[in-house]
TORKEBA-360020 format. One line per field, with one value per atom (N, C-alpha, C): x, z, y; residue in one letter. Coordinates in steps of 0.05 Angstrom, whole numbers, plus 32768, in hexadecimal, padded with zeros to 4 digits. Last residue first. Layout:
<sites>
px = [X ...]
pz = [Z ...]
py = [Y ...]
rest = [A ...]
</sites>
This chain:
<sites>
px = [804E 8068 805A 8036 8035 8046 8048 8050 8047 803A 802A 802F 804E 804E 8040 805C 803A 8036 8091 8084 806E 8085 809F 8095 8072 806F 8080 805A 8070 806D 8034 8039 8049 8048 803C 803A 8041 8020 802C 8072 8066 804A 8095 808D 8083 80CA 80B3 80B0 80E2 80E6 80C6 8106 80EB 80E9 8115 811D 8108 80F6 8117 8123 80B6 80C4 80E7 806E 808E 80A2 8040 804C 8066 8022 801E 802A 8042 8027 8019 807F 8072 8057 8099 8081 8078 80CA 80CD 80AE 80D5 80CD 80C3 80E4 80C3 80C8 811F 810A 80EA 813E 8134 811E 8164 8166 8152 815B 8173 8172 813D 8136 8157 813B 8141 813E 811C 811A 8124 812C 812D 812D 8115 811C 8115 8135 8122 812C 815C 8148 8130 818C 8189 8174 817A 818B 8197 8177 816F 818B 8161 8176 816C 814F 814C 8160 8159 8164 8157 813E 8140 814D 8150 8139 813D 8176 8175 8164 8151 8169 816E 8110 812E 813A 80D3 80E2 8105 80B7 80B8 80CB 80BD 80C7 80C6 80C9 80B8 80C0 80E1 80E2 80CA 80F8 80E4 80E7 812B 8127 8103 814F 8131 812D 8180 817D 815E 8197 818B 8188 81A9 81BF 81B4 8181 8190 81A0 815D 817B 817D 8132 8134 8149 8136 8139 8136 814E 8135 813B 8183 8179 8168 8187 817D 817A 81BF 81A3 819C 81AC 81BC 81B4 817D 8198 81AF 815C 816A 8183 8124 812B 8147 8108 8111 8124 80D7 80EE 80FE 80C3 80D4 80DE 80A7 80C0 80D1 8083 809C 80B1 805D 8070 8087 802B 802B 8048 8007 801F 8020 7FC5 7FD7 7FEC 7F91 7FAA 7FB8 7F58 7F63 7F7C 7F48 7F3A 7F47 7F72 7F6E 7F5E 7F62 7F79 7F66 7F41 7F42 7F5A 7F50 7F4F 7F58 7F4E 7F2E 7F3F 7F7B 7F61 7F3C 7F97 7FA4 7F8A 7F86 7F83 7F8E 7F81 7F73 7F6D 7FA9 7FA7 7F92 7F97 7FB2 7FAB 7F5D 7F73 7F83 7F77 7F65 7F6F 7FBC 7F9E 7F8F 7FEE 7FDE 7FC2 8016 8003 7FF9 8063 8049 802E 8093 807C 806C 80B3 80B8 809E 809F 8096 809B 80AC 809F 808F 80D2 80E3 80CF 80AF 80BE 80D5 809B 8085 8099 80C5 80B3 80A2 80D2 80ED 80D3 80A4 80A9 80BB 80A7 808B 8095 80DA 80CB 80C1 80F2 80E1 80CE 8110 8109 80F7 811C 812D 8120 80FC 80F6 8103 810C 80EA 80F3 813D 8137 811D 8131 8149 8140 8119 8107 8117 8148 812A 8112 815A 816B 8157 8140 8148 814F 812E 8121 812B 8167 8154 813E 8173 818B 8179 814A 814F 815B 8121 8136 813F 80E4 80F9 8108 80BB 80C4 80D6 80A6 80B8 80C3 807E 8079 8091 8094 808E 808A 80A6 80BC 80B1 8077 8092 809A 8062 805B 8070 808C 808B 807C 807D 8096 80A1 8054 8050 806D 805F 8049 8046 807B 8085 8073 804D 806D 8078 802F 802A 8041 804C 8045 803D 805E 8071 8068 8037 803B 8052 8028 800E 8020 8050 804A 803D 8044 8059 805B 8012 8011 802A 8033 801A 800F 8052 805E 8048 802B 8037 8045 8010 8000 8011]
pz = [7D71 7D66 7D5C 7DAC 7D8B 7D82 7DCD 7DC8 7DAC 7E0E 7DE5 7DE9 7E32 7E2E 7E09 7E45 7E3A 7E2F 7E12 7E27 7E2A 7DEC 7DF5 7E0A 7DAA 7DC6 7DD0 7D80 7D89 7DAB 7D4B 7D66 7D68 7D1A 7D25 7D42 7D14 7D1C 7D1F 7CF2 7CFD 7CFF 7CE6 7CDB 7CEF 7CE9 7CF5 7CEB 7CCF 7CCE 7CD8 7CFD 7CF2 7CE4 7D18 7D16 7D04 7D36 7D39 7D34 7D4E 7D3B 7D45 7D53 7D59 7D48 7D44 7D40 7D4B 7D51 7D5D 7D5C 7D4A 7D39 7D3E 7D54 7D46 7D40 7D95 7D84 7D77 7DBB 7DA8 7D9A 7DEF 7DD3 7DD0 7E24 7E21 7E03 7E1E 7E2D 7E21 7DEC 7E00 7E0F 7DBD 7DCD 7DED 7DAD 7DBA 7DCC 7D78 7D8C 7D97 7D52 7D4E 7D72 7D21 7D46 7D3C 7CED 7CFD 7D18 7CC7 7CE2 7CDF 7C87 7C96 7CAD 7C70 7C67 7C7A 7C92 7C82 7C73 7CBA 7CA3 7C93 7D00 7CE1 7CCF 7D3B 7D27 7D07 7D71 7D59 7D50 7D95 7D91 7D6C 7DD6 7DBA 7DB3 7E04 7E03 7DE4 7E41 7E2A 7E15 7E69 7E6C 7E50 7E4D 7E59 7E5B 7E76 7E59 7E69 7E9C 7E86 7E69 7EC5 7EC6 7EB0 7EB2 7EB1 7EB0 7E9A 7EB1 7EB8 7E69 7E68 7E88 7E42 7E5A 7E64 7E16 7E1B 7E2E 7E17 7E08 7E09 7E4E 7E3A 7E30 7E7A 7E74 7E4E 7EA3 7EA9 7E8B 7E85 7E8C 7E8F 7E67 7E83 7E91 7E26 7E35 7E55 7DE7 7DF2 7E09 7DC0 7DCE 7DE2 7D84 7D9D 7DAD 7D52 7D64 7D84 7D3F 7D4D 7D4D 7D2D 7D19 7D25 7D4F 7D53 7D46 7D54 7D39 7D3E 7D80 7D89 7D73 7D70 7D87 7D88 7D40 7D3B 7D5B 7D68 7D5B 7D50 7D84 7D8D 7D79 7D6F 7D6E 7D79 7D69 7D7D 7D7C 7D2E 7D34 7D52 7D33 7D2A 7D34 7D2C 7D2E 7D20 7D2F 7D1F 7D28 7D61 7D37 7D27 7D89 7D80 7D68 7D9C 7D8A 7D84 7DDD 7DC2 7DBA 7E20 7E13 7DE9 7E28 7E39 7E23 7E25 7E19 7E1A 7E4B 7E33 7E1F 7E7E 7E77 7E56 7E95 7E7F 7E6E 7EBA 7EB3 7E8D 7EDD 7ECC 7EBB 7EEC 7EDF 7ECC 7F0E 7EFA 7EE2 7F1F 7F22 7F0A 7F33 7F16 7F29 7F71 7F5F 7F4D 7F62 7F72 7F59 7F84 7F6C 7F75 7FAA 7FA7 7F93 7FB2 7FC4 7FC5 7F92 7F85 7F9C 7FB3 7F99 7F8E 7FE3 7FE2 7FC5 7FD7 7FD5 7FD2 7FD1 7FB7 7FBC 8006 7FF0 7FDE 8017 8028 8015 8009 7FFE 8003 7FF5 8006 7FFE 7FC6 7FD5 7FE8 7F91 7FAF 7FB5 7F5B 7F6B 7F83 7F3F 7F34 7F49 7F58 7F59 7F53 7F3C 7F60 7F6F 7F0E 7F17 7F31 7F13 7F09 7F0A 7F25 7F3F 7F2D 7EFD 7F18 7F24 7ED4 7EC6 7EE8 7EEB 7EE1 7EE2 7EED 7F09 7EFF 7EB2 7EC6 7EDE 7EA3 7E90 7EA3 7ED3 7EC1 7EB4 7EEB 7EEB 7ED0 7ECD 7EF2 7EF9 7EA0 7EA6 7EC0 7E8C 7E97 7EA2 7E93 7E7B 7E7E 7EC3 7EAB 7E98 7EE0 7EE6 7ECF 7EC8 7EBE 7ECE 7ED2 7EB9 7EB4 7F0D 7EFF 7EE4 7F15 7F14 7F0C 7EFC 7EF0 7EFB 7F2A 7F0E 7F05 7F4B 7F59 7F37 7F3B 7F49 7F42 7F3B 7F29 7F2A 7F78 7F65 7F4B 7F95 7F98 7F86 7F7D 7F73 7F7A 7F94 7F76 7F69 7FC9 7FC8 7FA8 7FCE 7FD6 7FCC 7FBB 7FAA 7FAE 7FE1 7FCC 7FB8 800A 8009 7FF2 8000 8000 8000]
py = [8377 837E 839D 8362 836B 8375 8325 8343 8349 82FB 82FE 8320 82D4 82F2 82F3 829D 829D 82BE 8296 8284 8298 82CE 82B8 82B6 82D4 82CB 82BF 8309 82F8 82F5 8315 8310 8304 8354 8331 832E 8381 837C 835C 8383 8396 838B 8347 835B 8375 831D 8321 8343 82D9 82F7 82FA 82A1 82AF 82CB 826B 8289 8294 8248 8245 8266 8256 8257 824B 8240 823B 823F 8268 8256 8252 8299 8282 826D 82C1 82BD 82A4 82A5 82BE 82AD 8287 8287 829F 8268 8284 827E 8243 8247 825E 8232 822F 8239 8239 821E 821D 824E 8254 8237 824E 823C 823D 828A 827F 8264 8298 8281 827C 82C4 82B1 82A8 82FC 82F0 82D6 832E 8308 8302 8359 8355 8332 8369 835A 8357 837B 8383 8378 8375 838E 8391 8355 834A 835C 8361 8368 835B 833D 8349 834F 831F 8338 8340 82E9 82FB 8309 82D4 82D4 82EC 82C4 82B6 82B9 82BB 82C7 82B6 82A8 82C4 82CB 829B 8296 82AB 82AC 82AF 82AC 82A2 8284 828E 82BE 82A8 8293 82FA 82E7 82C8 833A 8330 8316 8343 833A 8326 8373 8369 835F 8381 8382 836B 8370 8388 8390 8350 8353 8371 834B 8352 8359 8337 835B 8362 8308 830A 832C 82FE 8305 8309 8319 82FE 830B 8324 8327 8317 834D 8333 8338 8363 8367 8356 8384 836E 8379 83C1 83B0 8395 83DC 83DE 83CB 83D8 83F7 83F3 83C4 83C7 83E3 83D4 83C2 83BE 83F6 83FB 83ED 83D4 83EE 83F2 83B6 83A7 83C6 83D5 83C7 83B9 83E3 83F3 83E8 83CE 83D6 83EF 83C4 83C7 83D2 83A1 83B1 83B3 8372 837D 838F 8369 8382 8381 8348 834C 835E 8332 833F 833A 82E4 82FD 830E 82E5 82E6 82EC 82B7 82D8 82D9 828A 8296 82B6 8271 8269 8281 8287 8288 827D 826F 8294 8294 824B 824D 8263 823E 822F 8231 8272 826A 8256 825F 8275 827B 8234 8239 824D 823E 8247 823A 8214 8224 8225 8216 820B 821C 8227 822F 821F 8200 8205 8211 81EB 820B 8214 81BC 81D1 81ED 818A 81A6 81B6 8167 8171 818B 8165 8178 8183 8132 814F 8165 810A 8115 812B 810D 8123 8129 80FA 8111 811D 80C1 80D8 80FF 80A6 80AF 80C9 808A 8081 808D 80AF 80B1 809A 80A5 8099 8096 80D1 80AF 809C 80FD 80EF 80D5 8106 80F9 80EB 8107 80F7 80F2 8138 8125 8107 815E 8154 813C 815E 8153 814F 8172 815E 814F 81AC 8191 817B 81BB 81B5 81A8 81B6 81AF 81A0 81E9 81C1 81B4 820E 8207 81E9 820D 8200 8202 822D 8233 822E 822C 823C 823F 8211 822C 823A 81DD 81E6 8201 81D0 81DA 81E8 81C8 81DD 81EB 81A0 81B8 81CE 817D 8177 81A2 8186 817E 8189 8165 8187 818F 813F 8146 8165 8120 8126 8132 811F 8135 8139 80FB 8119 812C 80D5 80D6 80F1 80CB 80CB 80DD 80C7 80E0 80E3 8093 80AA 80C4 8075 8073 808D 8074 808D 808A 805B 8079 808B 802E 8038 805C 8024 8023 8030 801B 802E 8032 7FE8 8000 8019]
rest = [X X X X X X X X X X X X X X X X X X X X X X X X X X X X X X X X X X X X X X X X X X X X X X X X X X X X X X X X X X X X X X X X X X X X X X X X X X X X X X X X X X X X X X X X X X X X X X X X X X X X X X X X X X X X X X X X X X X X X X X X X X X X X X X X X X X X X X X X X X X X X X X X X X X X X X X X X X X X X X X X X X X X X X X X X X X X X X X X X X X X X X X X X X X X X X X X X X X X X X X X X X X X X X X X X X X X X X X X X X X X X X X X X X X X X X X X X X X X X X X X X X X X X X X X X X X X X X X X X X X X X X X X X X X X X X X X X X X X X X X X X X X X X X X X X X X X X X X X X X X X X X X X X X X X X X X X X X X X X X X X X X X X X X X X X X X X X X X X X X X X X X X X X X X X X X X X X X X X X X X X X X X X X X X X X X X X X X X X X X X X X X X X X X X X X X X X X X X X X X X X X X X X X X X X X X X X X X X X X X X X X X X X X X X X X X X X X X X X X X X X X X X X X X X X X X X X X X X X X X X X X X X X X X X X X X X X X X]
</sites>
């Protein structure tokens, strides 16, 4: 019976785990080490404690990305011309960024803008949760004036 109680808090524990990561709470490294220790622990007491720093999803949360329309009229917000300053730019939560996105699901360094000389390119520094123009997942992408660009759940008009 116990092997079954600490089975369910196993399956639990990886599963908030899993959504850690995905949302950004946990880095690849502290994922990857506390999903190593879930599978190892026997005792119920490490498995609650590998997600006690987590904080639980609300409702809410959980549905706020469904519950709000796209825009019917998009237009240019202005940001990409801000952001278009003939340099690149790198986007990310890191101090050390050129546009700074204080949010746990965007990486330290998350993407980078740069012009080709005719076209702006956002490329994907390898970030955890993924670079998305216009809804789609990109590697690299050219991005115009009115697209959207999302990094982890932030949606920016360009």
């Amino acid at each position: 019976m116990a092997d079954h109680v600490t089975q369910r808090i196993r399956e639990r524990t990886i599963g908030r785990l899993q959504r850690g990561y995905v949302d950004g709470s946990l880095g690849t490294q502290t994922f990857e080490r506390r999903i190593d220790l879930a599978l190892r622990s026997e005792a119920p007491g490490v498995l609650r404690q590998l997600t006690s720093d987590l904080s639980p999803r609300s409702l809410l949360q959980t549905t706020k990305r469904w519950l709000v329309p796209p825009p019917a009229d998009p237009c240019s917000s202005g940001l990409l011309e801000a952001l278009a300053t003939g340099t690149s730019t790198v986007i990310g939560r890191a101090p050390s960024c050129d546009f700074v996105i204080c949010h746990k699901s965007v990486s330290r360094r998350h993407a980078l803008l740069a012009s080709d000389g005719e076209r702006m390119i956002i490329t994907d520094l390898g970030s955890t949760n993924g670079t998305f123009v216009n809804g789609r997942w990109i590697s690299q992408a050219e991005v115009v004036p009115g697209d959207r660009l999302q990094l982890g759940p932030l949606d920016l008009l360009l």
